[in-house]
C-alpha atoms as one frame of an Amber mdcrd trajectory, in Angstrom:
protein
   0.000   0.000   0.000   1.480   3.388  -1.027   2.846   5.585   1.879   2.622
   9.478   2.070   5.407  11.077   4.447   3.930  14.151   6.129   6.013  17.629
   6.666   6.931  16.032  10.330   8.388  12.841   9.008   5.977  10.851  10.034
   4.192   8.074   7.895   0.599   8.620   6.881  -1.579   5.950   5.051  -1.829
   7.471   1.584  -5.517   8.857   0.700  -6.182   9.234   4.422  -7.493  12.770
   5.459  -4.287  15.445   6.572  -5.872  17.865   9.602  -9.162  17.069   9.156
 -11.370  18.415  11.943 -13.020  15.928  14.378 -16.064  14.334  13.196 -19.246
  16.243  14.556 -21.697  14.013  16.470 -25.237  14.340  17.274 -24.004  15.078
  20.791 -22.276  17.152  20.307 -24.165  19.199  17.801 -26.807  19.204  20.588
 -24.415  20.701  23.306 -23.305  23.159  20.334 -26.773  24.587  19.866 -27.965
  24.232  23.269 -25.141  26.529  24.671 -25.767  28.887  21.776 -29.776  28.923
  22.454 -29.229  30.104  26.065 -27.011  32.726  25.430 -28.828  34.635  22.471
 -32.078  34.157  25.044 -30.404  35.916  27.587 -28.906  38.686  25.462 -32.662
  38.662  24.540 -33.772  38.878  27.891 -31.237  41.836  28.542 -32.389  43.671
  25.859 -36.116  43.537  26.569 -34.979  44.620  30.428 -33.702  47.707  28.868
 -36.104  48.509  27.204 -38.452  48.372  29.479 -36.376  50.011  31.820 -35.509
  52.874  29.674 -38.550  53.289  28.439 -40.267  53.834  32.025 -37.497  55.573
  33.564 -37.214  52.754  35.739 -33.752  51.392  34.599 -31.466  49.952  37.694
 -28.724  47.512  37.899 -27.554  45.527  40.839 -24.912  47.552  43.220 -23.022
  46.675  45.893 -24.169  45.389  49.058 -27.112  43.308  47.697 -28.631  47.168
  46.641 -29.519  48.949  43.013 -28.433  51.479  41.207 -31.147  53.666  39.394
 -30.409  55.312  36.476 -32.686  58.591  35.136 -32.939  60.957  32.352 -30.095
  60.717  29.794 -27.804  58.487  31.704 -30.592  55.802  31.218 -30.070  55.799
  27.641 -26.523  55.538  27.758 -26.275  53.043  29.885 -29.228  50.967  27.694
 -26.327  51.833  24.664 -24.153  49.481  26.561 -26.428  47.125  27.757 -27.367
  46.655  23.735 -23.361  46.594  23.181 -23.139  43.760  26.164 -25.623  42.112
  24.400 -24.030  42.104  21.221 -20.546  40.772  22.678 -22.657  38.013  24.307
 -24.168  37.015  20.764 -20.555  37.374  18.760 -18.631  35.219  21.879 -21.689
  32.212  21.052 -21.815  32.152  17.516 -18.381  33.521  16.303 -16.048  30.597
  17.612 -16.565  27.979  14.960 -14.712  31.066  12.222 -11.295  30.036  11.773
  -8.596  32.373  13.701  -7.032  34.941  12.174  -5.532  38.704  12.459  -8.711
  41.059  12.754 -11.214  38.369  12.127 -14.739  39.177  13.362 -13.937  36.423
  16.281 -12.243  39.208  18.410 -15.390  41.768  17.530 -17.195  40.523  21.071
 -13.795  41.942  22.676 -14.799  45.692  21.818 -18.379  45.570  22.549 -17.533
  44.111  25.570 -14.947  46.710  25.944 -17.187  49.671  24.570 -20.076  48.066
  27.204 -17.970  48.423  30.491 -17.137  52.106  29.510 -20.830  53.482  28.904
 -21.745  51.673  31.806 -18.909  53.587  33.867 -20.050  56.646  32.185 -24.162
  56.476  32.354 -22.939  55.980  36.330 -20.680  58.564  36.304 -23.442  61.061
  34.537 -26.226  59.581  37.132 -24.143  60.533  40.423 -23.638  64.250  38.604
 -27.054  64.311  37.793 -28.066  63.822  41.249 -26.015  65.974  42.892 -27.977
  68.548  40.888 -31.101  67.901  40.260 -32.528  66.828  43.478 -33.529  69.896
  44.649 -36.635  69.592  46.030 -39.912  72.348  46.255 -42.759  71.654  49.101
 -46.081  72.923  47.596 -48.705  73.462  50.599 -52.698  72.388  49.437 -54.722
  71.453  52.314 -54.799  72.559  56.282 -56.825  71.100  59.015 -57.286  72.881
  62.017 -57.356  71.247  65.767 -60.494  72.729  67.131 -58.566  72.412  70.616
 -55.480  73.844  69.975 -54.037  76.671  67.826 -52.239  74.230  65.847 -53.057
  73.057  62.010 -52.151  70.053  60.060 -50.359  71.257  56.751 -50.953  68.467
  54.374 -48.083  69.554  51.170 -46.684  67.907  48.080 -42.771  67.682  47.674
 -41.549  67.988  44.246 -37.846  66.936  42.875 -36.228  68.659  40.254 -35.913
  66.213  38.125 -39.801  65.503  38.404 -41.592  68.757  37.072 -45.096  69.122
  39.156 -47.291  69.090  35.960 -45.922  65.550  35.171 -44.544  63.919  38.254
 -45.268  60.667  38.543 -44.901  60.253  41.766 -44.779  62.874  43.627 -44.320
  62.512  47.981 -47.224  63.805  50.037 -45.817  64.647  53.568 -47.860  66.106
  56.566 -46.856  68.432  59.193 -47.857  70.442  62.235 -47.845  74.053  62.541
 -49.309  77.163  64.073 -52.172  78.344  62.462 -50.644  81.700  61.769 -47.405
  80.100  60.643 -46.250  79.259  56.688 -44.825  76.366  55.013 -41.067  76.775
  55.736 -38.606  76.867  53.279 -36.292  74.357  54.792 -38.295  70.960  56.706
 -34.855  69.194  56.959 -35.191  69.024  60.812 -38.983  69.265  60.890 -41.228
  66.441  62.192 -43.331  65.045  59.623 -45.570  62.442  58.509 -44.368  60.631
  54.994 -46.662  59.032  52.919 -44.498  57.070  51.087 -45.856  55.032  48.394
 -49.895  55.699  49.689 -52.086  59.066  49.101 -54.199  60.641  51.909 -57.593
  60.044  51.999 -58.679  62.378  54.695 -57.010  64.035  57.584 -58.876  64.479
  61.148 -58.582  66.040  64.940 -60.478  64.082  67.596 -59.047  64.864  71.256
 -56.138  66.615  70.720 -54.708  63.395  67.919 -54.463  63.146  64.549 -55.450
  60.812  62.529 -54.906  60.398  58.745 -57.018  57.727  56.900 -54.824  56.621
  53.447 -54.992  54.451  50.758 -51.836  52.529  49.052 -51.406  54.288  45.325
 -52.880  51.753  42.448 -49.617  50.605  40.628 -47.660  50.059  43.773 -47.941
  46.515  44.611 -45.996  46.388  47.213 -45.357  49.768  48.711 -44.072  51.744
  51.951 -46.518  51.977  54.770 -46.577  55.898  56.016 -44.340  56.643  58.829
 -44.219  59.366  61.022 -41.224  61.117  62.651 -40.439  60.081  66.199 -40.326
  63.590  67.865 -43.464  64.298  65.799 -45.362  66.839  67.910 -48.697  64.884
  68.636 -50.361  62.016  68.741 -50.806  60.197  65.258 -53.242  57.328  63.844
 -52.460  55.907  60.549 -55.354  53.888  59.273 -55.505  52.450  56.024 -58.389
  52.486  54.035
C-alpha cells in the first residue's frame, strides 16, 4: 500500500485525510446549539430589560451590598447603549467561535463591545451621580390645612416635588404632613422638621379628635408592594395611621 510522508516525518496511510477536523456528532451538535440557544435568550432577555427600563425611567442595575443602582434621564439611555453593546458581545462570543482564527477576524469583535459596554456603563454611572447631585432639589407645595379645634395648631398636608420631576408631570410625587401654628407658613427648609411621609400611599382624609391626629390613606394603584406611612419620632402629637 502506497505511503505518504507528512512535513513532520511521520508516515501517513496514503488517501487518508491530513488535519481534518473531528467528526461532529449528534451530541455534540446538541451541546453546540444548546449553549448557543441560552445565550442569544439571555442577550434577549437583557435587551427587553432595557427597554423596558428605559422606556419607564425605571432602569437599575444591581450595586453593591445586595442594593440597586437607578439610572434617570439621559444616563438611562446611555447606559441601555451598553447594555445593547453587552448584548451584542454576548451574541458574537456564542456564535463567532466555529470562524477560523485569524488577524482582525470578526472572532475578536465581542472583545470591543464588551470593551465599549464596560465604559458606557462607567459613564451612564458617572453622569447619574452628577445628575443627582444637581437635580434633586426639592420644592414643598402646601394644598390642604386642618385645624385642631382644641389647639391653635393646624395640620399642613403639602406635596414635595424633585427637580428632576416637574409638578405638571410627576409621577410620583411625595405627600408629607406636618404640624404648625395656624398663623405660621410652610417653611422653606423641613430638613429638621417632624413630619408624617406618605411614602408610596395618598391621603384620603385628615382628622382632629381629642387633641390626635389621625390620617385615613390608601396605598397608590400601581404600587404593589409599597411603603406603609411613617411618622417622625419627635413628631409633635399624637398620630393614627389607618388604612383604608
Amino acid at each position: 500500500m502506497p505511503v505518504a510522508v507528512d512535513t513532520d516525518g511521520s508516515a501517513k496511510t496514503a488517501g487518508s485525510p491530513v488535519g481534518q477536523r473531528p467528526v461532529s456528532t449528534p451530541a455534540r451538535n446538541f451541546s453546540f446549539w444548546a449553549k448557543r440557544s441560552v445565550i442569544f435568550l439571555l442577550a434577549v432577555l437583557l435587551v427587553a430589560y432595557g427597554t423596558y427600563g428605559v422606556i419607564t425611567d425605571t432602569l437599575v442595575l444591581p450595586a453593591k451590598g445586595g442594593g440597586t443602582f437607578g439610572f434617570h434621564g439621559y444616563p438611562g439611555w446611555v447606559c441601555y447603549l451598553g447594555l445593547l453593546l453587552f448584548a451584542g458581545a454576548m451574541l458574537a462570543e456564542a456564535f463567532d467561535k466555529e470562524l477560523p482564527a485569524k488577524k482582525g477576524s470578526s472572532r475578536k469583535i465581542h472583545i470591543y463591545l464588551g470593551t465599549s459596554a464596560l465604559l458606557l456603563t462607567a459613564l451612564a454611572i458617572a453622569l447619574e451621580v452628577h445628575r443627582s447631585d444637581k437635580a434633586y432639589v426639592c420644592t414643598d407645595v402646601e394644598y390642604a390645612r386642618v385645624r385642631s379645634p382644641e389647639k391653635a395648631v393646624s395640620a399642613v398636608i403639602f406635596t414635595r416635588y424633585c427637580a428632576e420631576y416637574d409638578p405638571m408631570t410627576s409621577k410620583n410625587p411625595i405627600q408629607m404632613i406636618m404640624v404648625a401654628k395656624n398663623s405660621e407658613t410652610l417653611p422653606s427648609n423641613l430638613q429638621r422638621t417632624p413630619v408624617i411621609w406618605m411614602n408610596d400611599n395618598d391621603i384620603d382624609g385628615v382628622s382632629w379628635t381629642e387633641g390626635k391626629l389621625f390620617v385615613r390613606y390608601r396605598a397608590r394603584e400601581h404600587v404593589k408592594k409599597g411603603i406603609a406611612p411613617q411618622a417622625s419620632s419627635d413628631f409633635p402629637v399624637p398620630v393614627a395611621l389607618v388604612r383604608r
